[in-house]
N, C-alpha and C positions, 0 to 999 in steps of 0.2 A: 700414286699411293695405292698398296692393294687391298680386296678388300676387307681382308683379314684385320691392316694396319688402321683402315677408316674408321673396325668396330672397335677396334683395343682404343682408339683418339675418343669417341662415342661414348666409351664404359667410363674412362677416367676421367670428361668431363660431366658429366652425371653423378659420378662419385664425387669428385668433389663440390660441384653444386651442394650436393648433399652435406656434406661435411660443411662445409661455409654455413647451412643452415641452419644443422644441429651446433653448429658454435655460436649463433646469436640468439640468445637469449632472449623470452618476452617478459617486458616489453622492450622495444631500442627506438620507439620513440614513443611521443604524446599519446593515451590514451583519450577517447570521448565519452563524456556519459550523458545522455539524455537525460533531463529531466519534464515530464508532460505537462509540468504546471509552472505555474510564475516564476520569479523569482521571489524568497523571503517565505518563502511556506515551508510546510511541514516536509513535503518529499524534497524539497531546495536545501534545508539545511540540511536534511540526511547524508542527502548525494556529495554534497560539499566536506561536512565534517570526514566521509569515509575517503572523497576524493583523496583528503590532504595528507590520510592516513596510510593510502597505500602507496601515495605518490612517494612519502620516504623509505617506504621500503622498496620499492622498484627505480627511482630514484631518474625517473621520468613524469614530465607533470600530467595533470589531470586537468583536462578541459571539462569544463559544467557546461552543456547548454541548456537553454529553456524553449520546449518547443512546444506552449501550452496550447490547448484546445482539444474540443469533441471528447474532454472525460481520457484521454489519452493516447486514443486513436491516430493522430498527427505524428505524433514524437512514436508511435507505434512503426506505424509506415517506415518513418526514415530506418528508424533501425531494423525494420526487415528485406527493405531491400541493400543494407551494409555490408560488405564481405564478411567474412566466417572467421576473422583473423585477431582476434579480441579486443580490435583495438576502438569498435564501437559497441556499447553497453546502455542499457537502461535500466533507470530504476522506476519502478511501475508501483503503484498504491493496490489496494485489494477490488478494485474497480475492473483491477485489468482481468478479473476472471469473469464479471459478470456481463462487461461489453458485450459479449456477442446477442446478450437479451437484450439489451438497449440500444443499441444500433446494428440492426439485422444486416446492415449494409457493407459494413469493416472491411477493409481493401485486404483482409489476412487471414489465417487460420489461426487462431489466439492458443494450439496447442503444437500443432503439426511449426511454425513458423516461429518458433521460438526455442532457446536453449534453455534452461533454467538453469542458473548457479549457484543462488543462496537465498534463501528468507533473513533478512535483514533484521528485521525491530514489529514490533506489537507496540497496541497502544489502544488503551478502552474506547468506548463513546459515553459520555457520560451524560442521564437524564435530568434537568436542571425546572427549576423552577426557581420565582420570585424568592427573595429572605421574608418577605411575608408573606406567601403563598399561604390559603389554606391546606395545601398538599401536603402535610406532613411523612409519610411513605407512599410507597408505589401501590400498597396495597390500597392506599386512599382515591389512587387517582381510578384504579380499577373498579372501585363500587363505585364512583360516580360516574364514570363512561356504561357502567351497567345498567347504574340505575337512568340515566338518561341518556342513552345512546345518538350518539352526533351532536352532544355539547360539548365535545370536548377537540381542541388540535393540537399539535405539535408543529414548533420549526424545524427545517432543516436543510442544509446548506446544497441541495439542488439535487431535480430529479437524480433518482439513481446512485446520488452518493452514499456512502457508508454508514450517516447518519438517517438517511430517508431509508435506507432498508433495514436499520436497525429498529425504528417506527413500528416500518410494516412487518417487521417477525413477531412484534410485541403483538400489533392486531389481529395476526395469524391465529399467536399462541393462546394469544389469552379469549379471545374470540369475541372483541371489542367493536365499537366505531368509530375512530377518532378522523378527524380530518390533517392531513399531513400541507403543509404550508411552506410551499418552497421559496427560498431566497439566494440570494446571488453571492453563496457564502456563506460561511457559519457569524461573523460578524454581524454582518445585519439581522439576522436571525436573535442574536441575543442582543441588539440594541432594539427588538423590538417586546423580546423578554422581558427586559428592563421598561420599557413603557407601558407595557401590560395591555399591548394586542393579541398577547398568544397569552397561554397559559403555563407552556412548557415549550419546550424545547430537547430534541439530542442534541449534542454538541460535541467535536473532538475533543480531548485536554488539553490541547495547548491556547486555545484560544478560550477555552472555560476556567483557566488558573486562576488569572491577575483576578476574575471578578468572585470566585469563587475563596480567594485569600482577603481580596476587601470587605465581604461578606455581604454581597449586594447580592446575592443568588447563593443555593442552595442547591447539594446535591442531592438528588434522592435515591441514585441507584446507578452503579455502572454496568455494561452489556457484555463485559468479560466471563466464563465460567464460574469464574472465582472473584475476592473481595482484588484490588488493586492496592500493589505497593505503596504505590501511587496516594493513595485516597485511602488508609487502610481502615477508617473509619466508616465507611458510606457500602450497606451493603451491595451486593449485585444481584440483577433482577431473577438470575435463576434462584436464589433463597425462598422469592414468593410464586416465580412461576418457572417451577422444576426444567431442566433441559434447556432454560434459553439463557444462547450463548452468541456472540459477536462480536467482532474486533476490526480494528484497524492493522491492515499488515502491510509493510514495503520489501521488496524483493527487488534481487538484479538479473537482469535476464541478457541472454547473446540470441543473435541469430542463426537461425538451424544451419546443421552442419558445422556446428564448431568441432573439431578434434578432442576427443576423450579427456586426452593428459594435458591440454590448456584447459579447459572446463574447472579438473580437476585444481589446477592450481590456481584460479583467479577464487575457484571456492575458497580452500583453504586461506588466501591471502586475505578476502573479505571476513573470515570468521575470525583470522589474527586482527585484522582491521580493530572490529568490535567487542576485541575481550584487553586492550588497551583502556588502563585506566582514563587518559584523554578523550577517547571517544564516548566509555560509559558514561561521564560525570556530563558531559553536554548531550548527551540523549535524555538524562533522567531530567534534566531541566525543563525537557519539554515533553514530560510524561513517556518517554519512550522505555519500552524496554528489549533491550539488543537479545538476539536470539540466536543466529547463524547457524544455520543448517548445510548438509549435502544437497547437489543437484536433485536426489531422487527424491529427499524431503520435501521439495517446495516445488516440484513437479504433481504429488501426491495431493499437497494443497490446494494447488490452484484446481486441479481436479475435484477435491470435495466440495471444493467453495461454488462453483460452477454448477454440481449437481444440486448442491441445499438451495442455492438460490432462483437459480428457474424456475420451480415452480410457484415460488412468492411472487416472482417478478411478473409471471403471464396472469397469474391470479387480480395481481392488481392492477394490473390492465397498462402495467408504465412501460412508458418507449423516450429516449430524448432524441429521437427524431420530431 
């Protein structure tokens, strides 16, 4: 063969490689999504309800794993050492911006090592006390942390979580002393609420509902900018102390070097995902609320949330190392 005829063999099978490529579609098989905590939690049912949501429109299933431990770090890992080919994914809580102050060690670059494709759902932390608390508002709890400084604690469901740094922005801002009391969980936390070894507690909403509808505890304030759909009764603590704002957020992320026009489309698929009336009616059941953004949105986020929070986080001296 000459070697004129070897490159014309070379060009055509190249091209049609190509062509074979650009005709299958993603996805053409199973996708994976990580999830970094248990099963039966709050980022589990996320990943799950969206799982099944985009599974019928791609019309390929959806594998959930759980690859809980180290705050997210673990299920981090796997997916960044994943190929770039979309068909491994994770869905991360708002923790995964602040990692890199709590474990100085993280086998990643929690910006450089990640694709972002969508801001999923929001969802308050809400400030709770006893149904017979003398706390009747947050402004209450604030004169007496004033007037006697380190009589007072808060639960919350473990170093570094959402709820323990919604705490310490409270003692930041309001320029308080309270003592933060970590437990293995927001459950225990409010089972100790209810016994009346703490005084308060942050707490997520979905695990502050059931007790908050049987009226065994009491809201005093949620950590959102604003009052919540959710709770639209129960002010938010920026009303008594201006600027303070905090939230619970889940997002899906790919591993760097994904391709532009897949990025693009697992976004868009995930924000059709979440504007289905099915998937909104089982978010709002557990205080969520669906949000769906561009890659460059929740690129933006994970970025503010990373600069607001390090300096709370070195200030208070936390490491879950």
């Amino acid at each position: 063969m000459s070697r004129w005829s070897r490159r014309a063999v070379c060009v055509a099978a190249i091209f049609a490689s190509g062509v074979t490529s650009a005709q299958t579609p993603f996805p053409s098989k199973a996708v994976h999504i990580l999830v970094p905590y248990a099963a039966g939690g709050g980022v589990d049912i996320l990943a799950r309800t969206l799982g099944d949501a985009v599974s019928r429109e791609w019309g390929q299933s959806v594998i959930v794993e759980n690859r809980p431990g180290a705050g997210g770090v673990i299920a981090s890992q796997v997916l960044v050492t994943s190929p770039p080919d979309g068909y491994t994914l994770i869905v991360v809580a708002s923790g995964h911006a602040t990692n890199p102050f709590l474990y100085p060690n993280i086998p990643y670059d929690t910006f450089r090592d990640f694709t972002p494709i969508s801001l999923l759902a929001t969802s308050p932390n809400i400030l709770l006390v006893r149904a017979d608390s003398p706390f009747k508002s947050l402004a209450d709890v604030l004169s007496q942390a004033r007037a006697k400084p380190g009589s007072l604690s808060f639960g919350h469901a473990g170093t570094g979580t959402s709820t323990h740094l919604a705490g310490e922005l409270l003692k930041s801002m309001a320029k308080i002393d309270i003592k933060p009391i970590s437990y293995k969980g927001g459950a225990p936390a409010i089972n100790d609420l209810l016994g009346g070894q703490i005084p308060m507690s942050f707490n997520n909403a979905p695990e502050a509902l059931g007790q908050l509808k049987a009226g065994t505890l009491r809201a005093l304030a949620v950590t959102t900018a604003q009052r919540s759909p959710l709770l639209p009764d129960v002010p938010a603590i920026s009303e008594t102390l201006p600027g303070y704002a905090t939230e619970v957020w889940w997002a899906v992320l790919g591993p760097r070097g994904m391709p532009s026009d897949l990025v693009a489309k697992l976004s868009r698929d995930f924000v059709a995902a979440l504007n289905t009336d099915a998937v909104k009616q089982r978010l709002a059941k557990f205080g969520d609320s669906p949000v769906g953004s561009t890659p460059q949105q929740l690129d933006a986020k994970i970025h503010a949330d990373y600069d607001k929070w390090g300096p709370i986080i070195k200030a208070a001296g936390i490491s879950a190392d």
